[in-house]
Structures are given as C-alpha cells and as structure tokens.
N, C-alpha and C positions, 0 to 999 in steps of 0.2 A: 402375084399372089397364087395366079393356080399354077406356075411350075413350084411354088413351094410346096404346095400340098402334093401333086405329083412325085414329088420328089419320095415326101412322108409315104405316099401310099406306096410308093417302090420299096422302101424298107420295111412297112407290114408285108408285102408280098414275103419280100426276103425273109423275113424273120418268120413266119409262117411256114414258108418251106425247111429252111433249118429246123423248125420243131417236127414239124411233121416226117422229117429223116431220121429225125432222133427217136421218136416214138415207135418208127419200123426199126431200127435198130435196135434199141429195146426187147420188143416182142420176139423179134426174130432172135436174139441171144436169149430172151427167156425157153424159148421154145425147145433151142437147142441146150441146152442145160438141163430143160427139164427130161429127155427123151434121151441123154446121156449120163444123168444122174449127176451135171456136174455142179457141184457144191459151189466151186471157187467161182466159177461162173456167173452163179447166181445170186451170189453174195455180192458182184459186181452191179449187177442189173440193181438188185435194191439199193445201192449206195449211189447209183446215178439216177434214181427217180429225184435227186436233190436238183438235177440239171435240167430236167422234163421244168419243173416246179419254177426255174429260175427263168425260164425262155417265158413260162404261159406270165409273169410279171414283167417282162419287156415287152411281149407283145399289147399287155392291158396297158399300158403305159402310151406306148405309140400309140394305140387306140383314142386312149385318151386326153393325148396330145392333140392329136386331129381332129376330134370335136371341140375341142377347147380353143385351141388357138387359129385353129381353117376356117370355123364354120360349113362343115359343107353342103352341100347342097344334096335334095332328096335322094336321087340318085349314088352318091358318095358315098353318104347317109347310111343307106342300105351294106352298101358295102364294107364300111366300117361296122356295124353290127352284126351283121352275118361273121364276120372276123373271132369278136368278142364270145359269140356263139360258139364257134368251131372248138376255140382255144380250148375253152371247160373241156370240152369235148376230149380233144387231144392229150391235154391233161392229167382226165381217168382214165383212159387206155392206158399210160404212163403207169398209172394205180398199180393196173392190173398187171401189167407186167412185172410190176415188184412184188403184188401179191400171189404171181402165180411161181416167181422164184423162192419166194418167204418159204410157200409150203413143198418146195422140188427141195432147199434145204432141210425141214424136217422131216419127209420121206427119206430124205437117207436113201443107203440101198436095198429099200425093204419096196419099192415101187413096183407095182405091174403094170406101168404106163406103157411098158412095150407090148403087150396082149392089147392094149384100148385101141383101134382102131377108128372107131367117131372120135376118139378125144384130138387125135392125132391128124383128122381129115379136116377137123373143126380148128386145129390152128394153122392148118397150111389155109383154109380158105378166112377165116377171119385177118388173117397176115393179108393175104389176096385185097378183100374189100377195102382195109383199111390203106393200099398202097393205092388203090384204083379212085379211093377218094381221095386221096391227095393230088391225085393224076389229076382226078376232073380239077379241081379247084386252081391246081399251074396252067391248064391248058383250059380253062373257060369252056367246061364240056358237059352240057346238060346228058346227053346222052350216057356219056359213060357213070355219071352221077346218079343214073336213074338205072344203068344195073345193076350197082353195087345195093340199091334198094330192092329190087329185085330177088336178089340172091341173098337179104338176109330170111327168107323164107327157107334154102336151104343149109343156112347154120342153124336154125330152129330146129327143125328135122332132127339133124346131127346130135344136138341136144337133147332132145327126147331117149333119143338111139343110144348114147353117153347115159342116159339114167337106166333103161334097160341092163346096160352093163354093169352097171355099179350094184343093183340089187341081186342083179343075178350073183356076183360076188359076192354078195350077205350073206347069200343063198347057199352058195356053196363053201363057203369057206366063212363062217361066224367069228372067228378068231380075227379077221382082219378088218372088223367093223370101223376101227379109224381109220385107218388106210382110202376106205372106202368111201367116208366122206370126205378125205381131201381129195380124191378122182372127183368127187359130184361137185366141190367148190373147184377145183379145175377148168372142168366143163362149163361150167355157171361163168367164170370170169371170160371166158372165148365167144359166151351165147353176149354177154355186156359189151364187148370190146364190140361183136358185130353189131349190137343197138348202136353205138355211140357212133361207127363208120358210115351206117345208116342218117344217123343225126347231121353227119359231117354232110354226107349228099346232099342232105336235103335241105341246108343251108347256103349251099353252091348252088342248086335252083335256085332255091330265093334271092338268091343277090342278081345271079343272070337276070331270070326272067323280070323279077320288077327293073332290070336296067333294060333292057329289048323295048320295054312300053317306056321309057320317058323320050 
C-alpha cells in the first residue's frame, strides 16, 4: 500500500514541476512580449493559459485521488494540501500572464513600457521569486522559501515606485490617461504574481516543517 501511494506522490511531484515550468514559461514569454511590443507573442501566452488551467485539474485530481483512495496519514496529509494550495496559486500567476499579454496586445505600439524602469525591474524579479519557489518546493528548501518571502518586501517597493511613474505620466502628458492605466494594471499584476510566489513559500514551510516534527 505505501509504494502505491509513493508511487502517487511521485506523479504530484512531477506534475507540479511541469506546472510550475509552465507558468515560468508563461511570464517569462509574457514579459518578453510585453517589453518588445510583440502582439503575436502574446496572443500566444493567452491561448496557452488553457494549458496553465488543464495541469491545475490534473494535479486536483491526483490530489484527490490520494486522499480518497491512500488514506494518508497526518504527515502525507499535509503534503498533499500544501499541493492543492500551491496549485490555485500557480494557476493565477497563469492569470496574469495572460492578463498582462491581453493588455501588451491592446497597447499596441503606443506603449512607454520601455521608459518604465520599476515596471521592468518588477518582472525580472517577480520571474525571480516565482522560479526560487518552485526551486524550494523540488529541492525541499525551507531556507530558500523564506527568501523569496523576504523579498516580496522588495516588489512592493517597486510597486509603489511603478505608481509614482504612472502619475507622473498623467502629469505630464494627459492625453495618455489610458495608456496610463494599463502601466498601473501592469504593475498591479507583477506586485500579485509576487503575493501568490510568497503564498507558494509559505506553503513549502508548511508541509517541511510540520513534516521535521512527526
């Protein structure tokens, strides 16, 4: 009975890491899309959030396959919800990367996304956290999980510094007031991708450390 369930938890690992590849892949083609203005590119990203969408139902599935049919015990337990957790998680990053191409498509080439500086320093390091929690969660790494929590204090920052920009835009140029708020929903969806990498961390605690005490 417990190499079957081992077996099961082998293929949530796996199927966690494939999602979790898929979702840097994602962001990271959204990124470059957005910072090249490329249309086609990003019209690509939105049409594979259907694949983002498809994995988080295999992985709920395996999930709950292995409470249903393993029973497992407290320890497992944990580890299988911490999973179930992450997924959502993984999911809306997914979101976002199709919503941060949705709007790199209707910018068009009317974007100053090459002048934004925060917005730009906020997806290399949201890309960052999000890669370094997937890292802790393969590699059973409380430490690297706890700086990627760490350092959502410095996309926050970034955020603020991204609205600075955007008003000062208003400011000087009125004519571009839309434009303007798709930079600030931009920024907005990079400050959420780092919440939710934060979210991913601190689910990868949870499962270690209540496994270290049984």
């Amino acid at each position: 009975m417990r190499s079957k369930f081992d077996e099961q938890l082998g293929k949530l690992n796996n199927e966690m890491i494939d999602m979790g590849n898929l979702i840097i892949s994602n962001i990271t083609s959204a990124i470059r899309a957005m910072k090249n203005k490329d249309r086609e590119l990003a019209l690509q990203i939105m049409r594979k959030d259907a694949e983002v969408d498809s994995a988080q139902k295999r992985i709920e599935s395996t999930c709950f396959n292995l409470l249903i049919q393993q029973q497992p015990v407290a320890r497992d337990l944990r580890t299988v919800t911490a999973a179930m957790k992450m997924v959502t998680d993984m999911e809306r990053i997914g979101d976002h990367a199709a919503d941060i191409s949705e709007i790199t498509v209707h910018l068009g080439d009317t974007s100053h996304i090459e002048k934004y500086e925060h917005i730009s320093r906020m997806a290399a390091e949201t890309t960052m956290m999000l890669s370094r929690a997937i890292e802790a969660y393969v590699e059973r790494d409380t430490v690297k999980a706890e700086e990627v929590i760490a350092h959502d204090d410095v996309v926050d920052s970034l955020f603020d510094d991204a609205k600075s920009d955007v008003i000062n835009l208003i400011r000087t140029a009125p004519e571009a007031g839309i434009e303007a708020t798709d930079l600030l929903m931009i920024a907005k969806y990079f400050e959420r991708i780092g919440d939710h990498a934060t979210n991913i961390a601190e689910w990868v605690i949870y499962s270690l450390r209540t496994t270290e005490k049984m």
